[in-house]
CHARMM internal coordinates of N, CA and C (Angstrom, degrees):
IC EDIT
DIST 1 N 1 CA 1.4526
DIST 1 CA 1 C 1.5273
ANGL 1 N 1 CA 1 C 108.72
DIST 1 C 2 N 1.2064
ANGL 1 CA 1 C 2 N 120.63
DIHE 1 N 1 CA 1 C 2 N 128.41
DIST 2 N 2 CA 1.3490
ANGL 1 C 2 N 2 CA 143.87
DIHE 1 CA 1 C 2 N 2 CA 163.61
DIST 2 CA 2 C 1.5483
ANGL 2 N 2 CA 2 C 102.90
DIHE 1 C 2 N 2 CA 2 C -23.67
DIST 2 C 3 N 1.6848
ANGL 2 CA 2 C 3 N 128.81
DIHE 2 N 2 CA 2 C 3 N 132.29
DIST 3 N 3 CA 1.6696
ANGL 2 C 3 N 3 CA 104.45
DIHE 2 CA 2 C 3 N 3 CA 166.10
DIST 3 CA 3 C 1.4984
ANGL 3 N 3 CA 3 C 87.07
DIHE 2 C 3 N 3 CA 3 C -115.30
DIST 3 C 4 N 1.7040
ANGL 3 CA 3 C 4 N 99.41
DIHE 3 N 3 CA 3 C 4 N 144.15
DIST 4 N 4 CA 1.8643
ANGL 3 C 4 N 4 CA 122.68
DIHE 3 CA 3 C 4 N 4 CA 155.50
DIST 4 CA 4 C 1.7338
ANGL 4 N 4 CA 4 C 113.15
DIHE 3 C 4 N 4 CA 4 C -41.48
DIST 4 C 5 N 1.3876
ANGL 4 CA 4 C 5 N 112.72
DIHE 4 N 4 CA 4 C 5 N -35.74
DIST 5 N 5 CA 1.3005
ANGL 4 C 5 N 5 CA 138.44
DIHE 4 CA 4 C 5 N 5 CA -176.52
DIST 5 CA 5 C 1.7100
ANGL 5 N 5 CA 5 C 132.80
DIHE 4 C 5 N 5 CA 5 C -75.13
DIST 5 C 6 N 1.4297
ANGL 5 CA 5 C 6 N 94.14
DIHE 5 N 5 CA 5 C 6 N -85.72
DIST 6 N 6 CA 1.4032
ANGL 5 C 6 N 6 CA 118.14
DIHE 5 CA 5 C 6 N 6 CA 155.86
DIST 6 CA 6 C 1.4377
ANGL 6 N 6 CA 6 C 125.35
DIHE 5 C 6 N 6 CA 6 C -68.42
DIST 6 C 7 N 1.7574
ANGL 6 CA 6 C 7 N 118.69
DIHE 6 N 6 CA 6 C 7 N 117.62
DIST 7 N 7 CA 1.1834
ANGL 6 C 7 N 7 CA 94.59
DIHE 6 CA 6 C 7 N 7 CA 177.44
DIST 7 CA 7 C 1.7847
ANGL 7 N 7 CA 7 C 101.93
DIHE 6 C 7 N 7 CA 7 C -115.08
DIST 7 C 8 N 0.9335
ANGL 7 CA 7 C 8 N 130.87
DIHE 7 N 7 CA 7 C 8 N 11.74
DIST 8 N 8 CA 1.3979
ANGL 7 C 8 N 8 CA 159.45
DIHE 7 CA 7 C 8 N 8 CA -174.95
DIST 8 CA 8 C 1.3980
ANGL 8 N 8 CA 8 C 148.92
DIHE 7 C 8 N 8 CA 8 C -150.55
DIST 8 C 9 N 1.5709
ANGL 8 CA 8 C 9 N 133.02
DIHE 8 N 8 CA 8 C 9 N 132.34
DIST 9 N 9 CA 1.6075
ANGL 8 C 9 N 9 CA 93.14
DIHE 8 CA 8 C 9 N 9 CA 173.51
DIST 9 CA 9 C 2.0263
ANGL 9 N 9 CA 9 C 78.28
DIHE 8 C 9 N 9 CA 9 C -155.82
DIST 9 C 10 N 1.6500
ANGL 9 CA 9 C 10 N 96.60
DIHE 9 N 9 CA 9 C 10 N 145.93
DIST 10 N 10 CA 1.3847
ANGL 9 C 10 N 10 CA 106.54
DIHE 9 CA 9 C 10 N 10 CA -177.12
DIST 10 CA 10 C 1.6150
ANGL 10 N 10 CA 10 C 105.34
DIHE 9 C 10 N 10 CA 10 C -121.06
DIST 10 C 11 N 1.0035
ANGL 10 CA 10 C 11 N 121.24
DIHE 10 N 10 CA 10 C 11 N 145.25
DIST 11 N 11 CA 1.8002
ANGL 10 C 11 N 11 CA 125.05
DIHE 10 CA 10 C 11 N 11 CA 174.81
DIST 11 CA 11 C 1.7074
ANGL 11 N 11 CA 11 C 106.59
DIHE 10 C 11 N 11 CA 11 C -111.83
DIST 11 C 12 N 1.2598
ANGL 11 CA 11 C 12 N 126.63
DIHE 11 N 11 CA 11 C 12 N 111.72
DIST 12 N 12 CA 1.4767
ANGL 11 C 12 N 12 CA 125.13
DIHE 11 CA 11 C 12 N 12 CA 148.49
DIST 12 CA 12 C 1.7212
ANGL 12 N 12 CA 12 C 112.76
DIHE 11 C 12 N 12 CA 12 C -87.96
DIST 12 C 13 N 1.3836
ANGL 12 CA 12 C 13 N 95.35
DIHE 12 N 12 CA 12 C 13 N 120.99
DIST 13 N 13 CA 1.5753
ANGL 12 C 13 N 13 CA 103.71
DIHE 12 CA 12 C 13 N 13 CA -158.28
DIST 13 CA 13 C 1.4943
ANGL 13 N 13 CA 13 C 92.00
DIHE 12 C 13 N 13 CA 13 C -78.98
DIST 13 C 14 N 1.7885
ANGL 13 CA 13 C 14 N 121.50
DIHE 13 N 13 CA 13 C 14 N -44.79
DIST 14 N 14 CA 1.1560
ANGL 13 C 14 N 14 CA 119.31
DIHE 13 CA 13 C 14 N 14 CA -165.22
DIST 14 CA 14 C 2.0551
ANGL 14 N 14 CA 14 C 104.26
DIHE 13 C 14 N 14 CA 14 C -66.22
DIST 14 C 15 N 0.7208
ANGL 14 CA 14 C 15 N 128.30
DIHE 14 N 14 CA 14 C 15 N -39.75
DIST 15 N 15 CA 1.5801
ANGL 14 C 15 N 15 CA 134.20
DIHE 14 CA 14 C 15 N 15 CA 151.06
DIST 15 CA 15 C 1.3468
ANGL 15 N 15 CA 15 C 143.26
DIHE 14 C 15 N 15 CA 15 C -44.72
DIST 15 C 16 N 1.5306
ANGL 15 CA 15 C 16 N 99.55
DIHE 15 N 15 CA 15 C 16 N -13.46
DIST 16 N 16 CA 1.7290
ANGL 15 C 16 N 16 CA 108.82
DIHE 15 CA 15 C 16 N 16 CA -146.66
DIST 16 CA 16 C 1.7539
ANGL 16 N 16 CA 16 C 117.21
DIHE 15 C 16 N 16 CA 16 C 19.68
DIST 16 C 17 N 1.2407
ANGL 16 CA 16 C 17 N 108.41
DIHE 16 N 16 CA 16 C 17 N 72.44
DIST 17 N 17 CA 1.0839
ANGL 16 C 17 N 17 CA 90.90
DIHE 16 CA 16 C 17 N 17 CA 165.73
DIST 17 CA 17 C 1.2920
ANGL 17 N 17 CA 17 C 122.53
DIHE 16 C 17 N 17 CA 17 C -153.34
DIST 17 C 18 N 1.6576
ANGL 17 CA 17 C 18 N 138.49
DIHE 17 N 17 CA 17 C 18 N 134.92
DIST 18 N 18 CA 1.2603
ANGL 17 C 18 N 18 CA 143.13
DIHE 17 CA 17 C 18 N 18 CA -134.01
DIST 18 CA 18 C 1.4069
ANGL 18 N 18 CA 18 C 77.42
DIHE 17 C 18 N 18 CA 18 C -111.21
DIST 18 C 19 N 1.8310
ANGL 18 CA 18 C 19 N 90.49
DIHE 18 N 18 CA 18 C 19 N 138.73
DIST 19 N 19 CA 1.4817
ANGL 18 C 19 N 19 CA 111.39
DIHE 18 CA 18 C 19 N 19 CA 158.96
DIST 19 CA 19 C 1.6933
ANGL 19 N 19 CA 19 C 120.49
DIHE 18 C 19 N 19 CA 19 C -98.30
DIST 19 C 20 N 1.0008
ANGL 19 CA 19 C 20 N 128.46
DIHE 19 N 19 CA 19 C 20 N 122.09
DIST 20 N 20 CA 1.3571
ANGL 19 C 20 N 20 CA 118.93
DIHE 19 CA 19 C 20 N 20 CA 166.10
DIST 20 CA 20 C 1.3699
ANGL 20 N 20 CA 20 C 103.94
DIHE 19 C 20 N 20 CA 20 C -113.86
DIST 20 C 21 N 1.5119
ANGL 20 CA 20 C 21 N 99.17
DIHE 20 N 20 CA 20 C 21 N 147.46
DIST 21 N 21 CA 1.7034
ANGL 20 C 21 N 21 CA 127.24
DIHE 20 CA 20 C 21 N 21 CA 170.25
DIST 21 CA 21 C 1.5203
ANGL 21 N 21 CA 21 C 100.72
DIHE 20 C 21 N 21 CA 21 C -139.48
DIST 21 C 22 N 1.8089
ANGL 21 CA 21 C 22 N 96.87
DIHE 21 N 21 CA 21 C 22 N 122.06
DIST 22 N 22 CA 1.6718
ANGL 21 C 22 N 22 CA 102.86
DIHE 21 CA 21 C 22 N 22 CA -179.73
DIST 22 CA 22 C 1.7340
ANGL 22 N 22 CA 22 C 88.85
DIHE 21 C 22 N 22 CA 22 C -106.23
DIST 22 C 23 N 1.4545
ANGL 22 CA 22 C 23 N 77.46
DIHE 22 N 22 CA 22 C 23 N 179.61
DIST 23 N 23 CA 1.7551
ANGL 22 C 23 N 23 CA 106.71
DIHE 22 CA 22 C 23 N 23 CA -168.91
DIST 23 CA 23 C 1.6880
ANGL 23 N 23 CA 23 C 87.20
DIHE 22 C 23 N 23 CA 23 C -52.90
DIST 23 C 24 N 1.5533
ANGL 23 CA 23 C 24 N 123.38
DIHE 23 N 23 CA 23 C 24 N -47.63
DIST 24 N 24 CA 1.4508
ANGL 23 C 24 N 24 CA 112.04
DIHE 23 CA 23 C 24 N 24 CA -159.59
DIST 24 CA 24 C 1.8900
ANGL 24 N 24 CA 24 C 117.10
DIHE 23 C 24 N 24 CA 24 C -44.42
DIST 24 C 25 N 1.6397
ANGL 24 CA 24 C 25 N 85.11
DIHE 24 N 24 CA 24 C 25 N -30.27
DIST 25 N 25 CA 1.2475
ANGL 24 C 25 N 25 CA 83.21
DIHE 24 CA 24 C 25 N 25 CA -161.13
DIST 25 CA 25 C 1.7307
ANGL 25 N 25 CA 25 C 103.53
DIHE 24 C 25 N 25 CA 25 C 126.90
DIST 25 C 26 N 0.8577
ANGL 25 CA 25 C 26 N 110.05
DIHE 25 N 25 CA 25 C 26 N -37.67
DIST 26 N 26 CA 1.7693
ANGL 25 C 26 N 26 CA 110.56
DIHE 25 CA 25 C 26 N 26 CA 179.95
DIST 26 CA 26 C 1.6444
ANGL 26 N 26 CA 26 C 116.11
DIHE 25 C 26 N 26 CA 26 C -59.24
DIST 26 C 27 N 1.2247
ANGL 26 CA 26 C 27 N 103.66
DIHE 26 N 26 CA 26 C 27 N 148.06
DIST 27 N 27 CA 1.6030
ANGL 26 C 27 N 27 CA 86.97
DIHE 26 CA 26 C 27 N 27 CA -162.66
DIST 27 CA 27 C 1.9825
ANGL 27 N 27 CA 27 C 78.57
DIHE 26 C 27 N 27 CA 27 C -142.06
DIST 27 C 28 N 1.3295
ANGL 27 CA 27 C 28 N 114.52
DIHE 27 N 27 CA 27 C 28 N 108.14
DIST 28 N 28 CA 1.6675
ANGL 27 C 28 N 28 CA 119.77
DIHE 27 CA 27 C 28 N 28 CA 156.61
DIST 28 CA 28 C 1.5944
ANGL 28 N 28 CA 28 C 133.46
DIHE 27 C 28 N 28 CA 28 C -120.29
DIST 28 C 29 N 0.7800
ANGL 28 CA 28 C 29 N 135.38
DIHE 28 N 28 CA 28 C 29 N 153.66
DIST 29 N 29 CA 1.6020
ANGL 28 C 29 N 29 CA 135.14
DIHE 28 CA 28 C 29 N 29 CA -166.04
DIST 29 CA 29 C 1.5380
ANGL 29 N 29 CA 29 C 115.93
DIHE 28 C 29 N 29 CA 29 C -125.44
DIST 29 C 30 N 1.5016
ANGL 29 CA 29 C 30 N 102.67
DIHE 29 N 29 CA 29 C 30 N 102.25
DIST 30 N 30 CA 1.3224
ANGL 29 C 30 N 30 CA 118.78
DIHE 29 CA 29 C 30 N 30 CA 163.49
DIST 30 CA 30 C 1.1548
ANGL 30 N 30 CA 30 C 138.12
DIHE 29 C 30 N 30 CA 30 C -69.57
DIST 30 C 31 N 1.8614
ANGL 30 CA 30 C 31 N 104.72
DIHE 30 N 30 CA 30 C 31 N 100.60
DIST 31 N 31 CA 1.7578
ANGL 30 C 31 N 31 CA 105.40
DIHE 30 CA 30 C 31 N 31 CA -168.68
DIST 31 CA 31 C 1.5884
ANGL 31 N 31 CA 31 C 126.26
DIHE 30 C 31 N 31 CA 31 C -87.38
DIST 31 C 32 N 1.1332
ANGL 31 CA 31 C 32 N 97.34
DIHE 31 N 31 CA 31 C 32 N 147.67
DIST 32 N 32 CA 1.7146
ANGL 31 C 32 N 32 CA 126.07
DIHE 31 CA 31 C 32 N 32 CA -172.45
DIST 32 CA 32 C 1.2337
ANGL 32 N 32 CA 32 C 108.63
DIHE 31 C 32 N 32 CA 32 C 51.94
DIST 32 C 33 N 1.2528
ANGL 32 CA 32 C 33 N 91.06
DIHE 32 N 32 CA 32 C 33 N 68.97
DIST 33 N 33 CA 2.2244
ANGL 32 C 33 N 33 CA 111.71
DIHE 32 CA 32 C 33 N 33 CA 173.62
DIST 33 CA 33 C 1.7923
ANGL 33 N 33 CA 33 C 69.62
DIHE 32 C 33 N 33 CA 33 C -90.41
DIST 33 C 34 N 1.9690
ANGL 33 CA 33 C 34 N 96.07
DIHE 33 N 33 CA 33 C 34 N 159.70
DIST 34 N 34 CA 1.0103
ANGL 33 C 34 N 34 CA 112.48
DIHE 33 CA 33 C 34 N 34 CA 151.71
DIST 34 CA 34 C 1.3103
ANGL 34 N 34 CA 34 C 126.37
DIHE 33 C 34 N 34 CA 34 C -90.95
DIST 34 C 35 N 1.1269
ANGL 34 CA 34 C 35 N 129.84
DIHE 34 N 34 CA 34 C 35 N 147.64
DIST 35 N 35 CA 1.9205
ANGL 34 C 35 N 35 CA 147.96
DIHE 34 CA 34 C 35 N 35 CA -175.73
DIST 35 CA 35 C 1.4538
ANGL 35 N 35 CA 35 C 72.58
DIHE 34 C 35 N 35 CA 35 C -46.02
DIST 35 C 36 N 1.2499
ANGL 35 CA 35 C 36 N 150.71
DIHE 35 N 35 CA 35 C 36 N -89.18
DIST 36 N 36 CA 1.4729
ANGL 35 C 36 N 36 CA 154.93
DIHE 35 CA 35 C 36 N 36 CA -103.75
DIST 36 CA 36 C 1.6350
ANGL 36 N 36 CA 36 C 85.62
DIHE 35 C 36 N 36 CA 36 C -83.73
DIST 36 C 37 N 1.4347
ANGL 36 CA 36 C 37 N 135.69
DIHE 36 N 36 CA 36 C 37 N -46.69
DIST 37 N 37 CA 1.3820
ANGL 36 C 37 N 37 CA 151.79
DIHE 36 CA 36 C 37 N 37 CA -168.93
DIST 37 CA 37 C 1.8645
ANGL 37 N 37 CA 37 C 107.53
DIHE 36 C 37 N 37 CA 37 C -54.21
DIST 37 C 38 N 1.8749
ANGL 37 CA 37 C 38 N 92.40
DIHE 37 N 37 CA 37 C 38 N -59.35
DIST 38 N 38 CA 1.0907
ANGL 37 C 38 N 38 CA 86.78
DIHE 37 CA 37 C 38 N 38 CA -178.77
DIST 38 CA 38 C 1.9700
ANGL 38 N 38 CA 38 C 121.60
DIHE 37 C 38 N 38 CA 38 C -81.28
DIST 38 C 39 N 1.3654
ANGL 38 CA 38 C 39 N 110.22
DIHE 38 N 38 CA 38 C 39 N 12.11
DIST 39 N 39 CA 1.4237
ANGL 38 C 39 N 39 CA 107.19
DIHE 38 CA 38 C 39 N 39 CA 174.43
DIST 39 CA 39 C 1.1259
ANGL 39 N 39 CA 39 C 103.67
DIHE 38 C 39 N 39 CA 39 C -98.22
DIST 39 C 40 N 1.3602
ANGL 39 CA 39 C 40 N 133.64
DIHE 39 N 39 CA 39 C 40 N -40.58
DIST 40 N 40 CA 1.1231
ANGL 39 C 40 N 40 CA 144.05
DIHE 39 CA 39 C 40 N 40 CA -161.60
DIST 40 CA 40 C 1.8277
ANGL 40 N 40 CA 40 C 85.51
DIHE 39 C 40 N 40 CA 40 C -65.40
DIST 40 C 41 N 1.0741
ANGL 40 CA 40 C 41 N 145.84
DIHE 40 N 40 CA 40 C 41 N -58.66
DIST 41 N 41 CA 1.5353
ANGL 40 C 41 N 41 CA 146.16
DIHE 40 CA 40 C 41 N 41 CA -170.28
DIST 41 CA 41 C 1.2943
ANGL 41 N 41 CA 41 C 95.23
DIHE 40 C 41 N 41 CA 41 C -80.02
DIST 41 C 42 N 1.3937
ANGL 41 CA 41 C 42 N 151.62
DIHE 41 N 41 CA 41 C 42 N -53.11
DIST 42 N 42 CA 1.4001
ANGL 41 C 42 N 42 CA 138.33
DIHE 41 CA 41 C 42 N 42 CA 178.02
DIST 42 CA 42 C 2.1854
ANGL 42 N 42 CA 42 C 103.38
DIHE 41 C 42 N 42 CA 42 C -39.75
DIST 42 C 43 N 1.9403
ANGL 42 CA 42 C 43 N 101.94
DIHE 42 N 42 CA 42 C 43 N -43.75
DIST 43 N 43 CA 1.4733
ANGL 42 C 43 N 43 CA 68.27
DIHE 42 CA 42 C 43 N 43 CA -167.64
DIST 43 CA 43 C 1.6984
ANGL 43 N 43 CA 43 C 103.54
DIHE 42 C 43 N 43 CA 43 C -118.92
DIST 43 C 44 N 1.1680
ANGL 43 CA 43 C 44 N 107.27
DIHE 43 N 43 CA 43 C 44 N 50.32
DIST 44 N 44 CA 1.4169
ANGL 43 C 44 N 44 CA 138.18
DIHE 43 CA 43 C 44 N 44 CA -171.79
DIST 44 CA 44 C 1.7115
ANGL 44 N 44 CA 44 C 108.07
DIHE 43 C 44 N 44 CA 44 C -74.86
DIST 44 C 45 N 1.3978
ANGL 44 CA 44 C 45 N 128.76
DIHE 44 N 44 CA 44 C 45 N 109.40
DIST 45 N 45 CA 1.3595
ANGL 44 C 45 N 45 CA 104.12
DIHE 44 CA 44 C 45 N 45 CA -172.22
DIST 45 CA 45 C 1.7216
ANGL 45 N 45 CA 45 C 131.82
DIHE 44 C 45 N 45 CA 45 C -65.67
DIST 45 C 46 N 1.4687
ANGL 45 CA 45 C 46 N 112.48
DIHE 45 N 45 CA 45 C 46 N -17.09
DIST 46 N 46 CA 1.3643
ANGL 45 C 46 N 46 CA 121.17
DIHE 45 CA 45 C 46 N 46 CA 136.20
DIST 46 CA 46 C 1.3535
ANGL 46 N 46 CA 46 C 129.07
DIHE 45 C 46 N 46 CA 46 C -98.10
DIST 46 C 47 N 0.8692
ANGL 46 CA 46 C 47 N 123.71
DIHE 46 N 46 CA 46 C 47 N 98.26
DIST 47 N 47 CA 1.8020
ANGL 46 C 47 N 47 CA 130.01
DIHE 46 CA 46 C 47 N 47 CA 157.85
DIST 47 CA 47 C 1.6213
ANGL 47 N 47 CA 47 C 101.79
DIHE 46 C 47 N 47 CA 47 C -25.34
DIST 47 C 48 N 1.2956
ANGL 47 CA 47 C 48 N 120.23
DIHE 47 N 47 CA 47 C 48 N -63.59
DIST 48 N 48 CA 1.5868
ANGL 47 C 48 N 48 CA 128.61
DIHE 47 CA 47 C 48 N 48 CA -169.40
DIST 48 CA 48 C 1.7007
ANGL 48 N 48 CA 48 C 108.24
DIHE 47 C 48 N 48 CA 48 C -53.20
DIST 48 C 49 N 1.4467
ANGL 48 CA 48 C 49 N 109.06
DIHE 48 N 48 CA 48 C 49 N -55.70
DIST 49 N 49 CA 1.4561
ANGL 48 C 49 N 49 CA 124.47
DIHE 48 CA 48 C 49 N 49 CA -154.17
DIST 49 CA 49 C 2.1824
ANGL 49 N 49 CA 49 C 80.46
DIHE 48 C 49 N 49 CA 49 C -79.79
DIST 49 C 50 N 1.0207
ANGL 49 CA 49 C 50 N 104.59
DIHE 49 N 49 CA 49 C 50 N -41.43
DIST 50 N 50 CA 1.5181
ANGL 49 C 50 N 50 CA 80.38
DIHE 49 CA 49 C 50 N 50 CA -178.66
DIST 50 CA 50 C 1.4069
ANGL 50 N 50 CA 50 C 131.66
DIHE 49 C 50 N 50 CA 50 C -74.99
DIST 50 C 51 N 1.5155
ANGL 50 CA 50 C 51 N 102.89
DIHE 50 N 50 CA 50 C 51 N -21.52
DIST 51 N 51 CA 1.7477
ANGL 50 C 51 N 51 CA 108.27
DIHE 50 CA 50 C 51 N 51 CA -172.65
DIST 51 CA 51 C 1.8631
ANGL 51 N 51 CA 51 C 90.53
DIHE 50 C 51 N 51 CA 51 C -89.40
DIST 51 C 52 N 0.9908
ANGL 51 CA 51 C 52 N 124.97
DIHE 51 N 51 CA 51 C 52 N -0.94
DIST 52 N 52 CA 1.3711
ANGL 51 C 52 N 52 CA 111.70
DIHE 51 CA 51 C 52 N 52 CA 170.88
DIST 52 CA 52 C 1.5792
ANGL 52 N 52 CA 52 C 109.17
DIHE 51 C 52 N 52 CA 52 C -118.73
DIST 52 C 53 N 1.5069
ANGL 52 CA 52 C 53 N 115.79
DIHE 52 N 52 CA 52 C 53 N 42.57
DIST 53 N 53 CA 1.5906
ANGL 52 C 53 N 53 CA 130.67
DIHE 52 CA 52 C 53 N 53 CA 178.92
DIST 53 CA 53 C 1.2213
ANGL 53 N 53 CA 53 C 104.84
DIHE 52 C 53 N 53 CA 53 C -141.27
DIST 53 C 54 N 1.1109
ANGL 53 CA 53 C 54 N 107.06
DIHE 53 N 53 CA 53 C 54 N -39.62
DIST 54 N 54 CA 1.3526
ANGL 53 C 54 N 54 CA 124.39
DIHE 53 CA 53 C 54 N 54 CA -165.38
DIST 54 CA 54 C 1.5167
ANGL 54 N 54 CA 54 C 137.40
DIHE 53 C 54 N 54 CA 54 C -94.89
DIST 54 C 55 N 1.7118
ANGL 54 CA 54 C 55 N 102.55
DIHE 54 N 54 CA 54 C 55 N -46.66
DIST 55 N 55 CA 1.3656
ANGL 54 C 55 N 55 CA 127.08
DIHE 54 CA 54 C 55 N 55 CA -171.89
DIST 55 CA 55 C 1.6610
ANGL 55 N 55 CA 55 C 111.63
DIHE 54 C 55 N 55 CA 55 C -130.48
DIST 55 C 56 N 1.0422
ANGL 55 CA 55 C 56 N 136.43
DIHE 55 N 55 CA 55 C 56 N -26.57
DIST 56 N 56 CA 1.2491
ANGL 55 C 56 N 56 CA 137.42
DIHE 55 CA 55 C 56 N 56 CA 179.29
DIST 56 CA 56 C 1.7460
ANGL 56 N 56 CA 56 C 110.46
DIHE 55 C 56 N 56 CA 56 C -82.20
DIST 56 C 57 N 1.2140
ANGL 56 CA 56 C 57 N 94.57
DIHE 56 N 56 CA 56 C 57 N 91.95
DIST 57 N 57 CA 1.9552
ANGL 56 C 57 N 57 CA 107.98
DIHE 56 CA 56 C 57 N 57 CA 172.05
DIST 57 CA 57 C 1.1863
ANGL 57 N 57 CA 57 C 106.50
DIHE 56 C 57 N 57 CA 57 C 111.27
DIST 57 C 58 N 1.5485
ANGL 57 CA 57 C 58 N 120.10
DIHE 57 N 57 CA 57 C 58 N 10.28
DIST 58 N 58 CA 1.8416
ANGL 57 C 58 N 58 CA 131.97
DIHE 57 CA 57 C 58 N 58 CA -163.43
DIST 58 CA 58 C 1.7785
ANGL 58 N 58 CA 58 C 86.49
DIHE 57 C 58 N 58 CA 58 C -98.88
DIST 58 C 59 N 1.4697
ANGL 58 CA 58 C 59 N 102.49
DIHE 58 N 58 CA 58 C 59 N -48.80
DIST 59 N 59 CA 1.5152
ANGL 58 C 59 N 59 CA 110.34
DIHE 58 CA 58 C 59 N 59 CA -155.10
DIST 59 CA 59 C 1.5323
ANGL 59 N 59 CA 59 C 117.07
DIHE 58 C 59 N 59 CA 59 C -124.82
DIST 59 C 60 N 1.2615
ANGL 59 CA 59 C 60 N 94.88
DIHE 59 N 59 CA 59 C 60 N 142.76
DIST 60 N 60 CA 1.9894
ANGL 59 C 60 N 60 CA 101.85
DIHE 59 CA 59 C 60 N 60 CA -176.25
DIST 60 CA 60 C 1.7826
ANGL 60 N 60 CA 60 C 77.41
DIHE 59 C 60 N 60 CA 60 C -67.20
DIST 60 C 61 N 1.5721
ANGL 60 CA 60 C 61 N 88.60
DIHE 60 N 60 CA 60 C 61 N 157.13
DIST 61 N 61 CA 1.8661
ANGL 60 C 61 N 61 CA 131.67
DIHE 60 CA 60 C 61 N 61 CA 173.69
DIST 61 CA 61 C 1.0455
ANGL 61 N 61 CA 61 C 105.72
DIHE 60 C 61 N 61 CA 61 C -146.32
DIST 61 C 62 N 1.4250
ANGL 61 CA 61 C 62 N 98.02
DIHE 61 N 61 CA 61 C 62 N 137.48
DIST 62 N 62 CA 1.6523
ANGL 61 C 62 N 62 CA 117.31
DIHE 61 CA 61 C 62 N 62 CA 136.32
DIST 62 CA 62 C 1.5420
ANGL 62 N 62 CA 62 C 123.43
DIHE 61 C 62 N 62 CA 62 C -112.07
DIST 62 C 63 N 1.5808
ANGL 62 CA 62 C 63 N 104.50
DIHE 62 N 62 CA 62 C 63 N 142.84
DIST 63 N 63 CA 1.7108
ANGL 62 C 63 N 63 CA 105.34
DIHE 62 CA 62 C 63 N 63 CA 178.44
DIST 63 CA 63 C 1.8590
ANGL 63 N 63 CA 63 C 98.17
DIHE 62 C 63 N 63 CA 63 C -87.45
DIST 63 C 64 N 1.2395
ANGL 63 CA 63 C 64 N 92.04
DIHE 63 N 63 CA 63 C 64 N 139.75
DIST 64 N 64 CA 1.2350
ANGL 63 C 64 N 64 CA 112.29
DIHE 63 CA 63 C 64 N 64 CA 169.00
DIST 64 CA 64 C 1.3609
ANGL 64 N 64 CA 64 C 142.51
DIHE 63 C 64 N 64 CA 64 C -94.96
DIST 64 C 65 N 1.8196
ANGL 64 CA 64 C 65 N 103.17
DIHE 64 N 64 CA 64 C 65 N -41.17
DIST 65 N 65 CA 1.4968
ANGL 64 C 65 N 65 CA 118.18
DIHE 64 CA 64 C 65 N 65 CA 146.56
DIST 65 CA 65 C 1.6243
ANGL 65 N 65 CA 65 C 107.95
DIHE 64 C 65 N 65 CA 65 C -129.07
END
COOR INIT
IC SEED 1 N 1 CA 1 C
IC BUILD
């Protein structure tokens, strides 16, 4: 399902670290998510409802754009 929220999300395994890109346009990367973290939200039926359960205040970020 399409998210209102999320319009993207990338994993560098050698990094652990999850890319998100929302609809805004903002694109930041959450370091040393686990591989298991970011599948579990790749096949998550909201992308949105999970990165804000899951990953939002769990993990240091940096914004990127």
């Amino acid at each position: 399902m399409p998210s209102a929220v999320v319009s993207a999300i990338e994993y560098d395994a050698a990094r652990a670290t999850l890319r998100v890109t929302f609809v805004s346009g903002r694109v930041y990367d959450y370091l040393d998510v686990p591989q298991e973290v970011f599948i579990a939200m790749k096949t998550s039926f909201s992308k949105g409802i999970y990165f804000n359960q899951h990953i939002k205040g769990y993990y240091q970020f940096e914004r990127i754009h």
